[in-house]
Every structure is written in C-alpha cells, then in structure tokens.
N, C-alpha and C positions, 0 to 999 in steps of 0.2 A: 513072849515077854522078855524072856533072858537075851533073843536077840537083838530084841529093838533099845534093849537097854547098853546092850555091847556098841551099837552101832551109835549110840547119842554120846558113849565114852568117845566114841573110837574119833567123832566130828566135834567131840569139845578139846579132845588134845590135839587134834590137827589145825586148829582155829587158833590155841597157844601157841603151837609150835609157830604159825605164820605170823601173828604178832610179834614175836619175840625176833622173826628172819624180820619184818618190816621195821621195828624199832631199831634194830643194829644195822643193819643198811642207814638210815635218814643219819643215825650218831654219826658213822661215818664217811658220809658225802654232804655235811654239813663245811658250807664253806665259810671261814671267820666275819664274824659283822666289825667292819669298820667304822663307826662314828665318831667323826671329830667334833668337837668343842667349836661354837658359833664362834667366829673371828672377834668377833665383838668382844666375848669375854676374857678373861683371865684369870686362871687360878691362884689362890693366892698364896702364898709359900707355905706350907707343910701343911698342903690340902692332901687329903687319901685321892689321890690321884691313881692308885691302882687299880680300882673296882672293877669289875665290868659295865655301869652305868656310864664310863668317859671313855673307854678308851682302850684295848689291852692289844698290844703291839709285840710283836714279836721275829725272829729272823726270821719266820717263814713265811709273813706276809706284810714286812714293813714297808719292801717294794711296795704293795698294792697301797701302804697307808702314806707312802711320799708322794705316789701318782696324783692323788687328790689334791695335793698343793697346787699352785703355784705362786709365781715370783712375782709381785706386784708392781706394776708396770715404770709407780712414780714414785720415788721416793730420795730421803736426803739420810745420812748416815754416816757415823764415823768409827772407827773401828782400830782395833792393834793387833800389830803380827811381829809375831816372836819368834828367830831362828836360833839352835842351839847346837851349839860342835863342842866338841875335845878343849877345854880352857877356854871358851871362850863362848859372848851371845851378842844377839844386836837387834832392836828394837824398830819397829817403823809405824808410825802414826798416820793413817788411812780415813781420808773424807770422799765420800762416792755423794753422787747428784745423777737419778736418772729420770729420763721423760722419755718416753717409750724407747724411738732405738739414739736419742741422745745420751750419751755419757759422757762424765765431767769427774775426774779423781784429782787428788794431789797427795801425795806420797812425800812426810816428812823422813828425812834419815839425816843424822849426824848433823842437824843444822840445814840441811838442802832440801828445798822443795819441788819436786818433779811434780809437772801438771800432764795431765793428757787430756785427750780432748776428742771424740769418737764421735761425729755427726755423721751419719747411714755409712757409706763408705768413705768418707774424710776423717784423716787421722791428723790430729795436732799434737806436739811436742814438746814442752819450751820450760825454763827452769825461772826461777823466782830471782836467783841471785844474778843472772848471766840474760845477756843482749839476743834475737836469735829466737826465729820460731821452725821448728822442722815441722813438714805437713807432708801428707800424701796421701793421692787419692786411687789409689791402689789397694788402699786397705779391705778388707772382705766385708760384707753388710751384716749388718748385729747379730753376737756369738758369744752366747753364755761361757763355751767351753775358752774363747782369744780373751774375753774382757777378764773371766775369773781369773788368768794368768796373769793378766798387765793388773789384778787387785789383790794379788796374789791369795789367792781365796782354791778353798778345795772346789769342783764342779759336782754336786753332791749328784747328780744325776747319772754319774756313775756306778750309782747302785746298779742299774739297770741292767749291765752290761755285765756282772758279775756274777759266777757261778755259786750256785746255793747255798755251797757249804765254805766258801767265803765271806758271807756274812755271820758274826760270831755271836752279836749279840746286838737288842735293842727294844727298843721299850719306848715309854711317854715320860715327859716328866717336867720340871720344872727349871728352866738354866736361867739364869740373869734376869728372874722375875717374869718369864717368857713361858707361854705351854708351847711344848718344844717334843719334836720328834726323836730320837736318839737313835743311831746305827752304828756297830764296829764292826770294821772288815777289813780284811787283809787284803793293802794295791800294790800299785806298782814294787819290787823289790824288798816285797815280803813287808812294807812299812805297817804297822796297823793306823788305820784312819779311826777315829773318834768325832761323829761330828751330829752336832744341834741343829735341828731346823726348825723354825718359829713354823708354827702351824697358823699365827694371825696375817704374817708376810711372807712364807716360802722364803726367806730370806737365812743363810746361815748366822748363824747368830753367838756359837762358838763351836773350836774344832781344835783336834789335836792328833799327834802325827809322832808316831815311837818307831825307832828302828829296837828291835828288841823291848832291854825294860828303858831304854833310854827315849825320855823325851825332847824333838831336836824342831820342831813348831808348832807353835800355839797361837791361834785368833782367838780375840773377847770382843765381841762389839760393844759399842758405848754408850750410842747413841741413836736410836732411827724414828727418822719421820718421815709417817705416808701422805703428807701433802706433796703438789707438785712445785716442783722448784723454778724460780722464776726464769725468764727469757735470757736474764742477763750471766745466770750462769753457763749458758750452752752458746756463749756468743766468743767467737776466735781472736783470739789475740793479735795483734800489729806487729806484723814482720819488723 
C-alpha cells in the first residue's frame, strides 16, 4: 500500500515537473504576433493605440513589422524637407507623381523649380525658369534606394541591413493623422534616423535626422493620394 502510494507521489510530481519544463519552453520560443491594422482604417488621434489587440512593435522585431509593408505602386504627394547647419536652414517643397516605374518630382527651392522626370530607364531634367531639357538614357531601371535620393527622402529599408542593437527604438503610433510604424537607429556617421512609415501606404510619412542632440533634417509630408496619376504628368517635356 505504502508503495503504490509512493509511486502515485512519485508520477504526479514528475507529470508537474514536465508541465512546468513544457510551459517555459512554449513562453520562451514564442515568436512575437504581428498584426497590422486593415489599410482601410485609421486610428483616430489619442486612440490606446498601445494594446496588444493592434499592434505592439518593438526594436526586436520592427524589421519583421516593416517587411509586411509595401510602397504603393501609384500615387501623387507632396511633401517638405528641411536642412539645418551652424546659423543657418533651408527649406524645399517636394511633389512626387508615381505610376509603377514612372516618376515625376519637382523640387521648389529659393523660388526655382527643378523637375525630374524617370520613365524605366529615361532620365529627364529641365527647370521651370530656364530654356533646355537634359535627358539620358543611361539612367538604371527603377530604384527606391537612386529615386529616394533625387526626393531627398531617407530609404527606410535600410532597417534591413542594420545590426540589432542599432536599432534603438520603435513602436506604432500615430504621426500626421497616419497609423504609422516608428524606428530609431543609428546610420551612417553615427546620425540617429527617426523615421514614420504609413502602415496604409508603405510610404514615409515623416523623418528626422540629429547628429548628436542637434537636429540638421526634417521631412513632414502634406499631402498623399493613392489614385493614379494621369498620362499627362509622365509625358517629357520639348527640348
């Protein structure tokens, strides 16, 4: 009797102990749930956007929560970009127009307006005030990382490419009325990047760029619309 009662101890604490090894194994090889928010929706400004029901984003796996974006194919937009030095700043007003690998900017500064003009691999040139179209078609076929530069825009897809503890911080949230992805990480020459991505259009949406505590560029977009943009804005100007 006294043995079979040792022995029903002895198979009810080895059945706990193996629960107890099964339940802390699953806790920890639990990999984060990602779910975004239907594109269609919007949160609307000082919504608990923190909960775990929308969304709980963090450095260690905001990569996997940008991955799920992307950049929507067609759309019209306009946008400001802001540089900041030692005494002094300068402001530039930005309208982007794309239809898949068409793109169309023009770039206001100081009263000038620079147009560009990117049809597959045809590059167009040409200024608002001044005679004169530069073209070439030498240019390389459509490139998030060549266009982000001519729209002077961060390539947020350089999360990617960045070592873990690089990224310092990030989260979901709410920017320019937008549910918006959030990352900070340290690029090129130690800068920290601060930057927003619309979770409805893959699209950046704003971003900010400190060397130290100083902030030296800032993007806000202003404007975006995901219809497609007519025929006539991707059509090349007259030499």
């Amino acid at each position: 009797m006294k043995r079979n009662m040792l022995i029903a101890i002895i198979s009810a604490t080895l059945l706990l102990i193996l629960a107890v090894v099964i339940k802390s194994y699953n806790k920890f090889n639990q990999f984060p749930t990602i779910t975004l928010p239907a594109p269609a929706v919007s949160a609307p400004v000082g919504a608990d956007i923190g909960s775990a029901d929308t969304l709980s984003v963090t450095p260690e796996n905001v990569c996997t929560a940008v991955s799920t974006l992307s950049r929507t194919e067609s759309y019209s937009r306009t946008y400001s970009v802001k540089s900041y030095w030692q005494g002094g700043k300068c402001e530039d007003s930005l309208s982007v127009w794309q239809r898949d690998d068409n793109l169309r900017m023009s770039i206001s500064h100081a009263g000038s307006v620079k147009n560009l003009l990117i049809l597959g691999n045809e590059l167009y040139i040409w200024y608002n005030d001044a005679t004169g179209v530069f073209s070439s078609t030498h240019y390389d076929s459509f490139d998030y990382t060549q266009t982000d530069k001519f729209a002077r825009l961060i390539t947020y897809e350089e999360l990617f490419a960045l070592e873990a503890d690089a990224i310092t911080d990030a989260g979901y949230s709410i920017e320019l009325n937008e549910p918006c992805i959030f990352a900070e990480y340290i690029g090129d020459n130690n800068y920290v990047n601060r930057l927003y991505i619309s979770v409805n259009s893959g699209l950046l949406v704003s971003a900010e760029i400190y060397e130290g505590e100083t902030l030296i560029y800032e993007m806000e977009s202003k404007t975006t619309e995901l219809s497609t943009p007519s025929d006539d804005v991707f059509t090349p100007p007259s030499a």
